[in-house]
C-alpha positions in Angstrom: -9.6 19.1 4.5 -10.4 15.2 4.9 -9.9 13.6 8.5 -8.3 10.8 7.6 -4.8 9.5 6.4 -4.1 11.4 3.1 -2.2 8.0 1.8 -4.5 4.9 2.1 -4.6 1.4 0.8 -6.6 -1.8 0.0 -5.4 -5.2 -1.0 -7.6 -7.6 -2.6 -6.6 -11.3 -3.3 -7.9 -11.9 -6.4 -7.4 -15.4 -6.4 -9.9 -15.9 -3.7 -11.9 -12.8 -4.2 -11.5 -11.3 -0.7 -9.6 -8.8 1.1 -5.6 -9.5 2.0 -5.8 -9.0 5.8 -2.6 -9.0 7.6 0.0 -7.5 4.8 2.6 -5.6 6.0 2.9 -2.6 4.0 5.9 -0.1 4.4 5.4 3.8 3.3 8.5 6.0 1.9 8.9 9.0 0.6 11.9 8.9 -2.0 14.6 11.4 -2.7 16.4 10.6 -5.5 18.4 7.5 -4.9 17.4 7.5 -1.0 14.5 6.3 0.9 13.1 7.3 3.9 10.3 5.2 6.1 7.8 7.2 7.1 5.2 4.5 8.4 3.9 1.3 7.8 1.0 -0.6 8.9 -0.5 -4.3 8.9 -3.9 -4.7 6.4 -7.1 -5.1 8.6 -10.0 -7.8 7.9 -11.2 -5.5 5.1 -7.5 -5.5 3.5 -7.2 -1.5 4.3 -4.2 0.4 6.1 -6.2 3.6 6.8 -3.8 5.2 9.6 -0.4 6.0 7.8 -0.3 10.0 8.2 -2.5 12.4 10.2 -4.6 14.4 8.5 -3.1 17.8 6.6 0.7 16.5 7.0 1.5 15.2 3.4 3.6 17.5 1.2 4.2 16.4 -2.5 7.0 14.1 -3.6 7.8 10.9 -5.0 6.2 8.0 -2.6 6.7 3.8 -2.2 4.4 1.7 -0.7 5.7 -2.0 -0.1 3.5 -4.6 0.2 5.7 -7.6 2.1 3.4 -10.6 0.2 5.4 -13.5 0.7 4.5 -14.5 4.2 0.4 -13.2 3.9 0.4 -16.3 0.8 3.0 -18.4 2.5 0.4 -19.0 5.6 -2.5 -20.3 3.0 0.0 -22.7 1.2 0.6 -20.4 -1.7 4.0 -19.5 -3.8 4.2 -16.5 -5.3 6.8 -15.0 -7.7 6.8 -11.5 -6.0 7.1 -11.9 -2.2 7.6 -7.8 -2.2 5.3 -4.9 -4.5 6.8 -1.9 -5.0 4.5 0.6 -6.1 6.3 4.0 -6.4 3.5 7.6 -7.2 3.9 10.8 -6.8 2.1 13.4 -5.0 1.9 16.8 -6.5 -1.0 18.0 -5.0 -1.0 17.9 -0.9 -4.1 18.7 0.0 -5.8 16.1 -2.2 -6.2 11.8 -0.9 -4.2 9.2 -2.2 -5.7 6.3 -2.1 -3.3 3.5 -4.0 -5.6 0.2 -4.6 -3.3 -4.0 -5.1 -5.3 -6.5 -6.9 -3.3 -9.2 -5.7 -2.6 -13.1 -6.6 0.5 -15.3 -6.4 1.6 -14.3 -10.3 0.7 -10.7 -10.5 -0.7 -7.8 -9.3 -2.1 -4.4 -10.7 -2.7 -0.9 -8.8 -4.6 2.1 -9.6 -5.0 5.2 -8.1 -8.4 4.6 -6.7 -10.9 7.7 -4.6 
């Protein structure tokens, strides 16, 4: 069993080709129409929330993180079309890591299940 967070994350702004640092990013674990926050966390200067979940306590579901955007590009003078990113997975197997990768800039974004 890995000792760290079984959900992680790392933004990248790919406009400037460096990490996001200081996204807010919200975890939840959906049920049918209902959602439920189960942590959140602010990216560090490498762009990574690390810390959502101790170690061993993820059981399979349907998950959301939501990366709160608007105000990380607001403070460098930046619009963007999508101030929040949704991006919904699911988890089948609970013993395995999840790490959920945003390529970010002020007119898109892509995600990938990354290792």
């Amino acid at each position: 069993m890995s000792e760290r967070s079984p959900i992680t994350t790392h933004v990248l702004d790919t406009t400037i080709g460096r990490p996001a640092a200081g996204i807010r990013v919200v975890l939840e674990r959906l049920d049918g129409a209902t959602a439920q926050e189960i942590a959140s966390g602010r990216t560090d200067g490498d762009g990574r929330v690390s810390d959502f979940l101790p170690p061993g306590s993820l059981e399979p579901g349907t998950f959301r993180l939501t990366f709160d955007v608007a105000d990380y590009l607001a403070a460098q003078n930046r619009e963007t079309f999508y101030p929040h990113v949704p991006i919904v997975f699911r988890v089948d197997a609970a013993d395995e890591h999840y790490h959920v990768p945003l390529l970010l800039n002020p007119f898109g974004y892509t995600t990938y299940r990354g290792s």
